[in-house]
C-alpha distance (Angstrom), angle and dihedral (degrees) to the residues before:
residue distance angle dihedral
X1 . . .
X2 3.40 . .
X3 3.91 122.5 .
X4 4.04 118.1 -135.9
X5 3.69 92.4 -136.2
X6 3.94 90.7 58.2
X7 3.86 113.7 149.0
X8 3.50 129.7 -122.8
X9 4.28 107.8 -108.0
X10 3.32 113.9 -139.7
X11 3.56 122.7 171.0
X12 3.89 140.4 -151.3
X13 3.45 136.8 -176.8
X14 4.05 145.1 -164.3
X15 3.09 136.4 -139.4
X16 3.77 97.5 -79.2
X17 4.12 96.6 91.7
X18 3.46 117.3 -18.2
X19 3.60 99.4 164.0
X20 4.48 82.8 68.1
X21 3.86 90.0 47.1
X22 4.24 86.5 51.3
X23 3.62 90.1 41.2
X24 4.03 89.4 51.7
X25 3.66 92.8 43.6
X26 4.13 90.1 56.8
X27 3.91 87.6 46.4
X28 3.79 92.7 52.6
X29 3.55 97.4 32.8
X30 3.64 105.1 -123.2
X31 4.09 135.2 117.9
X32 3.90 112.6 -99.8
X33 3.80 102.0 -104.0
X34 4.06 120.4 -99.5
X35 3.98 110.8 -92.7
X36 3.40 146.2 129.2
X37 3.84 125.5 -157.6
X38 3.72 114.3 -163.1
X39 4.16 140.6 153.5
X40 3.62 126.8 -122.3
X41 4.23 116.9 -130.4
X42 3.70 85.6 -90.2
X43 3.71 97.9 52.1
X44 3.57 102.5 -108.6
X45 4.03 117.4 136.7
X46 3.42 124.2 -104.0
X47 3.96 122.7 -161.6
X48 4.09 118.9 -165.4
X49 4.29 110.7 179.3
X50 3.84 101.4 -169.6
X51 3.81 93.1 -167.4
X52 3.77 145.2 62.6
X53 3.74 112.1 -93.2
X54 3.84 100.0 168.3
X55 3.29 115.2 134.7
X56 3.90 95.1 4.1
X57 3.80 129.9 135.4
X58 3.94 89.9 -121.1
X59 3.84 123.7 -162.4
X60 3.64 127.0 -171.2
X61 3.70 120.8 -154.8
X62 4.05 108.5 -153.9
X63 3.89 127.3 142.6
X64 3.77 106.8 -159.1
X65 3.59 83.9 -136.3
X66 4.04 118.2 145.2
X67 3.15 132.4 -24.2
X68 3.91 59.9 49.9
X69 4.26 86.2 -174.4
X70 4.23 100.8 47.1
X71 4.25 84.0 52.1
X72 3.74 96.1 40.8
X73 3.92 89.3 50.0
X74 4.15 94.8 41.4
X75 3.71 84.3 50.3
X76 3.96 85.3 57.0
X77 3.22 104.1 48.6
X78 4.04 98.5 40.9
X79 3.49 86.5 54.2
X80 4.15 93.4 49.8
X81 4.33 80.6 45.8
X82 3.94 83.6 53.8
X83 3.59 99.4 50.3
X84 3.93 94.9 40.7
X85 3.80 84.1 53.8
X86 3.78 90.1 66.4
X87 4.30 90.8 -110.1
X88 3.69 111.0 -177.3
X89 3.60 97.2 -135.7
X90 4.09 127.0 -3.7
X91 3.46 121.6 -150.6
X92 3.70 125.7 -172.3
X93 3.97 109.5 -150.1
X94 3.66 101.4 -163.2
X95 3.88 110.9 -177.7
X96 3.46 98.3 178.1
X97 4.46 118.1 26.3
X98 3.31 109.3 -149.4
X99 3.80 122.7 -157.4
X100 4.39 85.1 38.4
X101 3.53 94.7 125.9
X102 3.59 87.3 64.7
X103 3.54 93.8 74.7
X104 3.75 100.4 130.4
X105 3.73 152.8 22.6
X106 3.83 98.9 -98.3
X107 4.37 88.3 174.0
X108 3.58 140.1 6.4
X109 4.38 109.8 -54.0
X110 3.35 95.0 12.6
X111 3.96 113.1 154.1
X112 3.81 119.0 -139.4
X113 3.62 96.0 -141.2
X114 4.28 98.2 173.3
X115 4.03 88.7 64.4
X116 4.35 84.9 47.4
X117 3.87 91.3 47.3
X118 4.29 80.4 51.3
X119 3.75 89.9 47.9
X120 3.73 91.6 45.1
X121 4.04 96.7 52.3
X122 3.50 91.2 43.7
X123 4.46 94.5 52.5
X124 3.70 82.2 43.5
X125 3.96 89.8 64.7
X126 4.21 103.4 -101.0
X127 3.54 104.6 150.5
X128 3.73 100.2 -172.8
X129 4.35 129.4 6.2
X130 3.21 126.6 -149.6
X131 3.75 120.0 -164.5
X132 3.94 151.9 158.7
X133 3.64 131.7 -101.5
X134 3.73 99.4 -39.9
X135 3.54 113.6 -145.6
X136 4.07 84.7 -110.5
X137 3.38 121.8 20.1
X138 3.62 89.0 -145.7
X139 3.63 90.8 72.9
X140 3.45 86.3 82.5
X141 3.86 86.3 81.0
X142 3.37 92.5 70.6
X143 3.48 103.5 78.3
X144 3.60 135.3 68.1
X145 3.19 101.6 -145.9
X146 4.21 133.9 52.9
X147 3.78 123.4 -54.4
X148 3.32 121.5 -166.3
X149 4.04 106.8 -157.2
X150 3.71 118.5 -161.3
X151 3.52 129.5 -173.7
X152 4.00 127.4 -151.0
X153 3.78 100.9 -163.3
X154 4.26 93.8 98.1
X155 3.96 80.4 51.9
X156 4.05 98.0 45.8
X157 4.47 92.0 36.0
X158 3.63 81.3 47.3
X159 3.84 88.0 61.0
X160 4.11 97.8 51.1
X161 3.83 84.1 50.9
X162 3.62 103.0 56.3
X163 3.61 99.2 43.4
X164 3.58 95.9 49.4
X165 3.68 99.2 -112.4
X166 3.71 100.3 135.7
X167 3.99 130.6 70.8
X168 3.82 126.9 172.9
X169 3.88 85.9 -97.3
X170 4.22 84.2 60.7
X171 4.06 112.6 108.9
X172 3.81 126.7 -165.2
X173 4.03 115.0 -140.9
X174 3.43 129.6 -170.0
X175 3.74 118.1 -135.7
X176 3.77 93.6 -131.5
X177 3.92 138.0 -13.9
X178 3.59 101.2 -80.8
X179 3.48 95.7 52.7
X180 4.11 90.0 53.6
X181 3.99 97.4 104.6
X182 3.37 95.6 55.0
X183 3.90 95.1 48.2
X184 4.02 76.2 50.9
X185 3.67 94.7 55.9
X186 3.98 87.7 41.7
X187 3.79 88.1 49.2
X188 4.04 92.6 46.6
X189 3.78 103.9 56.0
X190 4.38 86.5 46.6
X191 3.77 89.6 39.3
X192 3.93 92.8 -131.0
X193 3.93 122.3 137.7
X194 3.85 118.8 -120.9
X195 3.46 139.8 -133.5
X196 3.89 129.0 -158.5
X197 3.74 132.9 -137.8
X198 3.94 113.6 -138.9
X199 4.00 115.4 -145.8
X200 3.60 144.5 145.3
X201 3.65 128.5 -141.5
X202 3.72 124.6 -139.7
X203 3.46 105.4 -167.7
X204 4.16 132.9 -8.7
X205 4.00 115.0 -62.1
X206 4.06 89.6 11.6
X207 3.76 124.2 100.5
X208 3.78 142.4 178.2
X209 3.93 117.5 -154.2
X210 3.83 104.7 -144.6
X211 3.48 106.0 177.2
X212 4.10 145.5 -42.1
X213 3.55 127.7 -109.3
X214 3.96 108.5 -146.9
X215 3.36 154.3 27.9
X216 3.89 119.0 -58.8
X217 4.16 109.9 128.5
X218 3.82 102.2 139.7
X219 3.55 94.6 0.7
X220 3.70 137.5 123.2
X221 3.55 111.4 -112.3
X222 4.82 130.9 -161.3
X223 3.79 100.7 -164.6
X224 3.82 94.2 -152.3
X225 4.34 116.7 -153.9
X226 3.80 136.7 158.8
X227 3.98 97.8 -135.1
X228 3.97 131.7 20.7
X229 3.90 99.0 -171.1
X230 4.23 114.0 155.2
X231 4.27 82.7 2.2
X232 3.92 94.8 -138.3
X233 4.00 92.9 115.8
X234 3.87 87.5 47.9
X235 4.06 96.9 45.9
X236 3.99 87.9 49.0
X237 3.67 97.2 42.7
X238 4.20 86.1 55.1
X239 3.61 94.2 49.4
X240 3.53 101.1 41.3
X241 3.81 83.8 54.9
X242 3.55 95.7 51.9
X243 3.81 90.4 48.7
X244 3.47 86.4 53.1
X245 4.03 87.8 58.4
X246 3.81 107.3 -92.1
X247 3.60 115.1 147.0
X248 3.93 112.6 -150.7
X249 3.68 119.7 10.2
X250 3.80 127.8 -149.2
X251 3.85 134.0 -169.7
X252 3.43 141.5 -164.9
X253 3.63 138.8 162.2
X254 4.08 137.9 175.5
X255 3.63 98.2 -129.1
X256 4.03 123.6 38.9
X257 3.79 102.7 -163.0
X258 4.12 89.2 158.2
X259 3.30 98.3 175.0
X260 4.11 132.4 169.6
X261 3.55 98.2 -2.5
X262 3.46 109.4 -12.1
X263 3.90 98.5 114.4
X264 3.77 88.9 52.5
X265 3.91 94.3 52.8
X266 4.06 96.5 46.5
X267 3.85 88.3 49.6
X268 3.58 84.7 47.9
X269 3.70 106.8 48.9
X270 3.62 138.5 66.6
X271 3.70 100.7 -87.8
X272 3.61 110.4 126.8
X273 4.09 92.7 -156.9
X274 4.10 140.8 -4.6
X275 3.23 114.5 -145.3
X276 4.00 112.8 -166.2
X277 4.00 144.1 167.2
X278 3.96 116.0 -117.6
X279 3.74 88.0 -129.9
X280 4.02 74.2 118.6
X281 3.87 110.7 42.8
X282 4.18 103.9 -136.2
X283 3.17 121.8 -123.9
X284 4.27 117.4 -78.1
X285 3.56 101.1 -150.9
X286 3.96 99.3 59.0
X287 3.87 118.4 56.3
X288 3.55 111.7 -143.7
X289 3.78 122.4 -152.8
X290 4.20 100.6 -168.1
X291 3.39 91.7 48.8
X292 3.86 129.8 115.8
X293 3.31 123.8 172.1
X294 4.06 125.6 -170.4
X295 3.77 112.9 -163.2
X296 4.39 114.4 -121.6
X297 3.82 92.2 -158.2
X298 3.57 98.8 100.9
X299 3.94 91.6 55.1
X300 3.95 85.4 42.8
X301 3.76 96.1 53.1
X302 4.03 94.5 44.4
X303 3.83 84.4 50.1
X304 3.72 91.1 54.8
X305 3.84 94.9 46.2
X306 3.44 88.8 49.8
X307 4.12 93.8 50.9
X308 3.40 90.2 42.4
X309 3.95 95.9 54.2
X310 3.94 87.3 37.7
X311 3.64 91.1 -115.7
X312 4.07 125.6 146.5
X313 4.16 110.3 -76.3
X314 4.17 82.3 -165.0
X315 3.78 96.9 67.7
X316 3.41 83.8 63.9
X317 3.59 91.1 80.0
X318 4.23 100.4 37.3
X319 3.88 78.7 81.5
């Protein structure tokens, strides 16, 4: 139910992906709030709101997507802007989190930089985050304030389905172990088994398939991840599977990082088709054939509405 002291949203945006904030704001309804995010000669971020924000319920669309460290810090400092401006409520709608992967100490000294990124958005004045298939859903434990955690695999299955890319013969794999419950949940709403492949990884951005768990000789096969960043675990994985005797492979993946020379290697490979979320925007000077990307703003938008009117963000997914 709605409360009678509901706040007006109004939403802003860096320079991170504009084209989602725009696409959000047509969902919802509402004009892309006032701002300009520039640099100084020296580098330094400069922040200009050019409209009243007291009192408003205030959400701030920014992937920390690369140049991971330029978003992150505009991100900072529009929220500080926000919350000097007297903003009822500041929300930081973070698509993409950067820095997740650094969830833990793997070895001695390690930093956990994904619980100081939390610590960082929460000094800066954030008083609730709403994000997309973190790396770990745990991560969500490192703030002290609300998280919001979406999930895009109803929006990427959805995909497979309406283009007629699945049969009963189709099988779901998960790139690794930890990624197995979400090839599950993937797997559940097509009503397709799964299969999982086994590797180790010796140091960051290198892997070594080891073996797959299941059944896929002469079978179409969705390998089903969270993040495709350099694309060398996702290349291997697809042809170690069609060694193994798959026919067709598929990909898809929330967030599209593709950096160095990702692009290169999925053009190169044996996936027939990527499927991917534009929590990232891709790149605009390279055209990409194998490339499919499903927009997230819908689920965004409904998830603001619903914050905004102080309604559940969960029943979003008992659809």
């Amino acid at each position: 139910m709605c409360s009678n002291n509901k706040m007006d949203i109004k939403i802003f945006t860096g320079n991170a992906n504009r084209e989602l904030a725009e696409k959000i704001c047509k969902e919802i309804g509402v004009e892309l709030g006032n701002s300009v995010v520039s640099t100084f000669s020296d580098g330094e971020i400069s922040v200009d709101i050019n409209e009243t924000v007291r009192g408003g319920d205030v959400f701030v669309i920014q992937p920390t997507c690369p140049p991971v460290n330029e978003n992150l810090m505009e991100l900072l400092i529009m929220i500080d802007a926000f919350k000097r401006a007297s903003a009822g409520r500041i929300n930081a709608v973070v698509p993409y989190y950067g820095y997740a992967r650094q969830d833990r100490k793997t070895k001695a000294r390690d930093p956990i930089t994904s619980k100081l990124v939390a610590d960082l958005l929460t000094s800066a004045g954030a008083d609730r985050v709403v994000s997309m298939d973190l790396h770990a859903a745990q991560l969500q434990g490192y703030f002290d304030i609300p998280v919001d955690h979406l999930v895009a695999v109803p929006i990427l299955a959805k995909y497979f389905k309406e283009n007629n890319l699945i049969d009963k013969d189709t099988v779901i794999v998960s790139p690794d172990i930890g990624g197995v419950r979400r090839a599950r949940n993937f797997a559940s709403i097509l009503d397709l088994p799964i299969a999982i492949i086994e590797k180790r990884r010796p140091k960051a951005n290198v892997s070594e398939v080891m073996n797959v768990i299941g059944d896929i000789q002469n079978k179409n096969v969705i390998i089903v991840d969270d993040i495709i960043d350099t694309a060398g675990s996702m290349t291997k994985a697809a042809k170690v599977l069609k060694d193994f005797g798959a026919k067709k492979v598929y990909a898809c993946c929330t967030h599209a990082v593709l950096s160095g020379p990702a692009i290169e290697r999925i053009e190169n490979s044996v996936i027939e088709k990527l499927v991917v979320t534009d929590t990232i925007p891709l790149p605009e000077d390279k055209h990409i054939d194998n490339i499919e990307v499903m927009s997230i703003s819908p689920l965004f938008a409904e998830a603001i509405k619903r914050i905004n009117n102080n309604d559940s963000v969960s029943k979003l997914f008992d659809k």
